[in-house]
C-alpha positions in Angstrom: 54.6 77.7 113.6 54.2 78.8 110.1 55.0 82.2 110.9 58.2 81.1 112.8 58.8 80.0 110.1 58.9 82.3 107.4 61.0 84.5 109.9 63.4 82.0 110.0 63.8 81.9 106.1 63.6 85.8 106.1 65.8 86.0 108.4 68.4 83.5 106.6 67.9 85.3 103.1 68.7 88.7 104.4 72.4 87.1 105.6 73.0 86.0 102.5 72.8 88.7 100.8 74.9 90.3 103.2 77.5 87.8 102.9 77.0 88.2 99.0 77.3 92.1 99.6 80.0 91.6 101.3 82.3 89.1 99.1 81.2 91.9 96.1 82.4 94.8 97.6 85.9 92.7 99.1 86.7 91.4 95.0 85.6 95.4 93.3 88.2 96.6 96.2 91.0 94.0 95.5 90.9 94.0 91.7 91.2 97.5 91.7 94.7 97.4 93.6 97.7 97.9 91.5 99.4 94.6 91.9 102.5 96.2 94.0 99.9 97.7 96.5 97.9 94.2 96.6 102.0 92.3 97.2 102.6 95.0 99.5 99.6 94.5 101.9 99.4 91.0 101.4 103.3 91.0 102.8 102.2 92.7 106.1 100.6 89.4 107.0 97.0 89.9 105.6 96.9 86.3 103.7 92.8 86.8 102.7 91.4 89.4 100.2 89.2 90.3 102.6 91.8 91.3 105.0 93.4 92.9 102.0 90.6 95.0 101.5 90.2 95.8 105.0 93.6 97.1 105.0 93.8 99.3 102.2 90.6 101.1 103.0 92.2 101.7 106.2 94.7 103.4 105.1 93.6 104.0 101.3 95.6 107.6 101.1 98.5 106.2 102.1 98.7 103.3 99.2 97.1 105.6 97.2 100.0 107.5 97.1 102.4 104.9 96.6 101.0 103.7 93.5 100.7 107.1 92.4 104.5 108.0 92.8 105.4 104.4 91.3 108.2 103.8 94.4 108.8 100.3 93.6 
């Protein structure tokens, strides 16, 4: 039972850190935006930052580009 046990809190400490790993990566992603890319994307529909983050990976070139040439 003890050892059950100590998989079980294992088990929960590796998640979060993932979650934690996770959240980390989503805010370095979305404060790096330029604000128009961030209102842009967050206009398509995607309301969260991670969604946000999601989105511009996806297509990173793309808004890449965008910001670059300043077409706002």
């Amino acid at each position: 039972m003890k050892t059950l046990r100590n998989i079980g809190i294992a088990t929960l400490f590796i998640v979060a850190l993932g979650l934690a790993g996770h959240a980390d990566r989503t805010n370095e992603i979305v404060n790096s935006l330029n604000p128009h890319v961030y209102e842009l994307i967050k206009g398509l529909g995607h309301d969260t930052d991670s969604e946000i983050a999601k989105e511009y990976m996806a297509h990173k070139e793309y808004y890449d580009i965008l910001s670059d040439k300043n077409l706002w």
